[in-house]
C-alpha positions as CSV (number, residue, x, y, z in Angstrom):
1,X,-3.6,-16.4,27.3
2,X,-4.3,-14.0,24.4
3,X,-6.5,-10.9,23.9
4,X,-7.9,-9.7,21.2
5,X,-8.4,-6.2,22.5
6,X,-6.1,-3.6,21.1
7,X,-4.2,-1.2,23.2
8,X,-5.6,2.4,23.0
9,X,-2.5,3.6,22.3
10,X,-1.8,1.6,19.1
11,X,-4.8,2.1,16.2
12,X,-6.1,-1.2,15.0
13,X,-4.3,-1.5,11.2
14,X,-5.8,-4.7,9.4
15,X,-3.5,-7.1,7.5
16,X,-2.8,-6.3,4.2
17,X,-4.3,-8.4,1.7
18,X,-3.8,-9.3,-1.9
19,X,-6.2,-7.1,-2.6
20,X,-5.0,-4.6,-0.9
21,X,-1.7,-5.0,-3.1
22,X,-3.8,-4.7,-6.1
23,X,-5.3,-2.0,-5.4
24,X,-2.6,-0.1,-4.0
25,X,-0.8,-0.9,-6.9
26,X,-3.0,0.5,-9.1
27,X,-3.9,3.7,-7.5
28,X,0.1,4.3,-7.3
29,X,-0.1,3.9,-11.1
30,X,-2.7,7.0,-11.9
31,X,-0.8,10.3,-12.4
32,X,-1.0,12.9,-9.8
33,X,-3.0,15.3,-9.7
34,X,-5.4,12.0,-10.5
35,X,-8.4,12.9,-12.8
36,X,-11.0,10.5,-11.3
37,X,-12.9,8.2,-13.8
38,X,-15.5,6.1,-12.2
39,X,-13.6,2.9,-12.2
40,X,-10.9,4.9,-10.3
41,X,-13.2,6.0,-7.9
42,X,-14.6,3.1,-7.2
43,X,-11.2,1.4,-6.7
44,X,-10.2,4.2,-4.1
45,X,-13.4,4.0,-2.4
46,X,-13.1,0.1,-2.4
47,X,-9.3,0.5,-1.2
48,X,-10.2,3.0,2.0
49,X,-13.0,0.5,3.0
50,X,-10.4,-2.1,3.4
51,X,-8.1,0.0,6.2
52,X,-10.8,1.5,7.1
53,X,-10.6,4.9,6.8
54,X,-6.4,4.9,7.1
55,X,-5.7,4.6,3.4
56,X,-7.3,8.2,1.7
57,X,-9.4,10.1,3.6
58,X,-7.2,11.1,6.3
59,X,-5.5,14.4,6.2
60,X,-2.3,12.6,5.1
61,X,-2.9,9.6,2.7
62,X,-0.9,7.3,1.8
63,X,0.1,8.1,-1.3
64,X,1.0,11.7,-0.5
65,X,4.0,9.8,2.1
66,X,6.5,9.0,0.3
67,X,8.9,11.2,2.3
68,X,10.7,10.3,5.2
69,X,9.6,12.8,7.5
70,X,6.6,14.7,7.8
71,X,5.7,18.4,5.6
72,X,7.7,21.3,7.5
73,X,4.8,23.2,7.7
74,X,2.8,20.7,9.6
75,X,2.8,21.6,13.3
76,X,-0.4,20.3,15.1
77,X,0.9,16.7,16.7
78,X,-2.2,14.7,16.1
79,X,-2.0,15.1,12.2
80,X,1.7,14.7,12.5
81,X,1.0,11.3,14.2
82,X,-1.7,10.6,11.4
83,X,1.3,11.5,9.0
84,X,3.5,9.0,11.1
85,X,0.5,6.1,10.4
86,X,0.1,6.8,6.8
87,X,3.4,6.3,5.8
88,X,4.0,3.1,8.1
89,X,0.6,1.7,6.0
90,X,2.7,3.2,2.7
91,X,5.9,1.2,3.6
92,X,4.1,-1.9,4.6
93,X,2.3,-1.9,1.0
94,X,5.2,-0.9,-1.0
95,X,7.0,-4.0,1.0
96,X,4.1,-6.6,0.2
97,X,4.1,-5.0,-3.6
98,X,7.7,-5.7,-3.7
99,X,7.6,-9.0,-2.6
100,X,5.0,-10.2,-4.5
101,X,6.3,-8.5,-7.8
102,X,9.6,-10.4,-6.9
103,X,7.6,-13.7,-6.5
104,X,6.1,-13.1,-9.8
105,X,9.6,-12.5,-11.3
106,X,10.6,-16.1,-9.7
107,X,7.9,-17.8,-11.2
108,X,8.2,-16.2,-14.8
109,X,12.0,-17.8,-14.9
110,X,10.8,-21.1,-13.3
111,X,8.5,-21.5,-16.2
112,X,11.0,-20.8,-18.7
113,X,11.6,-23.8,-20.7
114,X,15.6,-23.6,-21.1
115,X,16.9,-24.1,-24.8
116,X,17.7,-27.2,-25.8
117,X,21.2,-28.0,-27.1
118,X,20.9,-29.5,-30.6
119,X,23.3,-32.6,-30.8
120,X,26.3,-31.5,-33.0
């Protein structure tokens, strides 16, 4: 029988929604250092609501991960371990974006009428 507790050892991460895609996409778009407009901050307030305080806010957001390890000159363990979450919430975004751009690709061709071949 199942549980729907979560171990304390593992944080509680919610599923990534299309939403969440959207919004991730978009935020990735803005150039960095981002100059907040108000739709943008909405967005990014909108996005960290959905995750829940795992996308932004922390000390190590997700869009600041795009390394495979960690800053050198970070050396406390906790925010290393909040690095560590970030960037598995990064990769599992940029995985769903990729996929969905790739299903988007698929249906573009499907709808593609081929040319006809005028008879000679």
């Amino acid at each position: 029988m199942s549980t729907k507790r979560v171990p304390l050892h593992r944080p509680h991460t919610p599923p990534i929604s299309p939403r969440a895609i959207e919004l991730f996409e978009y935020l990735m778009r803005l150039p960095r250092p981002v100059k907040w407009t108000s739709e943008a901050n909405e967005i990014e307030i909108e996005f960290e609501m959905l995750f829940k305080g795992a996308g932004i806010l922390t000390p190590h957001p997700v869009f600041d991960c795009d390394r495979p390890e960690p800053p050198a000159w970070e050396q406390d363990a906790e925010k290393i371990q909040e690095w560590h979450q970030s960037r598995a919430l990064r990769l599992q975004l940029e995985a769903a974006l990729r996929t969905r751009r790739s299903a988007q690709r698929r249906a573009r061709k499907l709808t593609k009428k081929p040319k006809q071949l005028e008879p000679a």
